[in-house]
N, C-alpha and C positions, 0 to 999 in steps of 0.2 A: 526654378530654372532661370537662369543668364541668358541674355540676350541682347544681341549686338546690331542696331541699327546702324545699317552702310549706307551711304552718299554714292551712291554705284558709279552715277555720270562720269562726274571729276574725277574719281579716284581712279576706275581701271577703263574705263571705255572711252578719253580720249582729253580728261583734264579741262583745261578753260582755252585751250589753242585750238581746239575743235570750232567751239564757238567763234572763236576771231577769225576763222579761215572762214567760215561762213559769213560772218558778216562783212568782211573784207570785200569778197566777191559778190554780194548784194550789194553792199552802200556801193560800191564805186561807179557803179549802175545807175547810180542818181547823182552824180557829178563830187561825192567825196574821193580827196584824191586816195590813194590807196600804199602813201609814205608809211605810215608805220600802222598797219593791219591791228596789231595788239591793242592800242588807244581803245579802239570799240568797246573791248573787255572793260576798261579801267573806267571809261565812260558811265557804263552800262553797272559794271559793278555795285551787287547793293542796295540795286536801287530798284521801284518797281518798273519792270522792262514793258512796257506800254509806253509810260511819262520818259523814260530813258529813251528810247525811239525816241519818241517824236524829238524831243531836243535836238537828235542828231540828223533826222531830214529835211530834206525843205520843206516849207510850209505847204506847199502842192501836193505832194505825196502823198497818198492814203498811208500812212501810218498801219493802219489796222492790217491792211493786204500784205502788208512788209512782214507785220511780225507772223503773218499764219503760214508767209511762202518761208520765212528763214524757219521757223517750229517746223516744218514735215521735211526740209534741207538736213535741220540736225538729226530729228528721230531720224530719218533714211541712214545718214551716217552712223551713229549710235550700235543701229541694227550689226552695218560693216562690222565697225569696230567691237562688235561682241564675240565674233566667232574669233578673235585673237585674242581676247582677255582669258580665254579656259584655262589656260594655265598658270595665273597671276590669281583668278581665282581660286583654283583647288591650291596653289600654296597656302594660301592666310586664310581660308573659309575650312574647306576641310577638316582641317586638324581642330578648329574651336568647336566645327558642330562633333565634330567624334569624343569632345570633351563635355556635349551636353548643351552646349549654347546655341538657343534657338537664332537665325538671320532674317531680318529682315532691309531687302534693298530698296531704299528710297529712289526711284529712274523714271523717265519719263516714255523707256521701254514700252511696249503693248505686253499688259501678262502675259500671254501666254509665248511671246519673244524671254520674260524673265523665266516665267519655267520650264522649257527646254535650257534657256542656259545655265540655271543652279539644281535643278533636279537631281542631276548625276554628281553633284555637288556637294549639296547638305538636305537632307531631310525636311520634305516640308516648308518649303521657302516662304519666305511672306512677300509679296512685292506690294508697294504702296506708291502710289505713282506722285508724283512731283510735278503740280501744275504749269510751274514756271515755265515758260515755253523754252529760252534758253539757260544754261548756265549760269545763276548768278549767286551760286550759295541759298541753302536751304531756309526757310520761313519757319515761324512758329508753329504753323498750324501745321507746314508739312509734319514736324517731328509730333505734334501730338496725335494725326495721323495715324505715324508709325507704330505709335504706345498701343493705341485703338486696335487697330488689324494685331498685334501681340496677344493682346488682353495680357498682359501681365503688369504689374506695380510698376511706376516710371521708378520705383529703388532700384529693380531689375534689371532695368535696360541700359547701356549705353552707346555709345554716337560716336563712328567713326566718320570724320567730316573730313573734309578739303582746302575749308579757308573759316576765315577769321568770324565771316557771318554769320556760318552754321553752327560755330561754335556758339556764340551769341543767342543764335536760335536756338539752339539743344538747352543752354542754361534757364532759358527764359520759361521752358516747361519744366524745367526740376532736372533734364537729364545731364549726366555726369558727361564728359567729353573729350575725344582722342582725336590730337588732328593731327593730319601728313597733309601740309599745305602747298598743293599748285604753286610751281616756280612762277607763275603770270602772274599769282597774287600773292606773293610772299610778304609781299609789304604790307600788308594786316599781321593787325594784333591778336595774337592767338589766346588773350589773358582770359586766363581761367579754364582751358582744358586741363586735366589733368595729368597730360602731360602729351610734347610734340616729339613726332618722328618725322628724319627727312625719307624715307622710304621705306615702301610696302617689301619688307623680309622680313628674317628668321629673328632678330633684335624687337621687330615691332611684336610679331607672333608672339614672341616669350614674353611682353610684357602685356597684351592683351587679356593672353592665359591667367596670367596672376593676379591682371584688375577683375576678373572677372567670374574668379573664383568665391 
């Protein structure tokens, strides 16, 4: 059986601008000005988001208190934004699990938020949660994670990611890789998915279908 590890955050529940609206309206709280919101992301991108903090507050700041009030800012948001993704989902999920292919979404979601929202969706959902507290493209460990809560052969699986890192990350455990990369980070290198799409339709679906047959 096929099996398609999703990046849920970034791709339907609210991309990397989520993030930056959050942290926009936190840092400027500490005296950053609040000229271009987005910067945070690019900052922050990639990098481990503790060390990424603190570079960007004053040195006064608890650092630590910063990242667990913007982590339950975003989850709270996330949650919003799920109850609008139902139908972004049952377009591209639906139709792969009706063709067999097991999903698992890598979110930072509370289970049992991801199984009310993919139950009605695709059979049996796997949710694997994603320690990162914001958005910053997925880690190694999350995707070997994913493999684990599958239990099937990493030949089996593959990775529908968001940006350049995840992709990175999926190769780095054997997994093959599909990315629709966030307009906020498009300027990553997507080299080596096996192949990019700029949005989640009927074009991505048809070629999913066939990687994953």
């Amino acid at each position: 059986m096929p099996a398609l590890i999703v990046e849920l955050d970034p791709l339907f529940l609210g991309g990397f601008t989520l993030p930056a609206e959050v942290l926009s309206e936190r840092l400027e709280k500490y005296g950053i000005p609040d000229d271009d919101p987005y910067r945070f992301v690019r900052k922050l991108y990639g990098k481990p988001f503790g060390s990424a903090l603190r570079a960007l507050l004053p040195k006064t700041v608890d650092a630590a208190h910063v990242e667990r009030r913007l982590a339950a800012t975003y989850a709270a948001l996330l949650q919003l934004n799920a109850l609008q993704a139902v139908d972004a989902l049952k377009a591209l999920l639906r139709p792969l699990a009706k063709a067999g292919v097991q999903i698992a979404a890598v979110t930072r979601l509370r289970p049992d938020i991801v199984r009310e929202l993919l139950d009605k969706i695709v059979p049996d959902p796997v949710a694997v949660h994603d320690p990162v507290p914001l958005a910053t493209g997925l880690t190694p460990d999350t995707c070997q994670a994913a493999i684990v809560a599958l239990g099937l052969p990493v030949r089996h699986c593959l990775a529908l990611v968001a940006c350049d890192v995840s992709v990175r990350a999926a190769l780095r455990v054997g997994l093959h890789a599909v990315a629709v990369p966030d307009p906020m980070v498009a300027f990553g290198n997507c080299a080596g998915a096996d192949f990019v799409c700029d949005h989640l339709d009927k074009t991505l679906l048809a070629r999913l279908k066939e990687r994953l047959r």
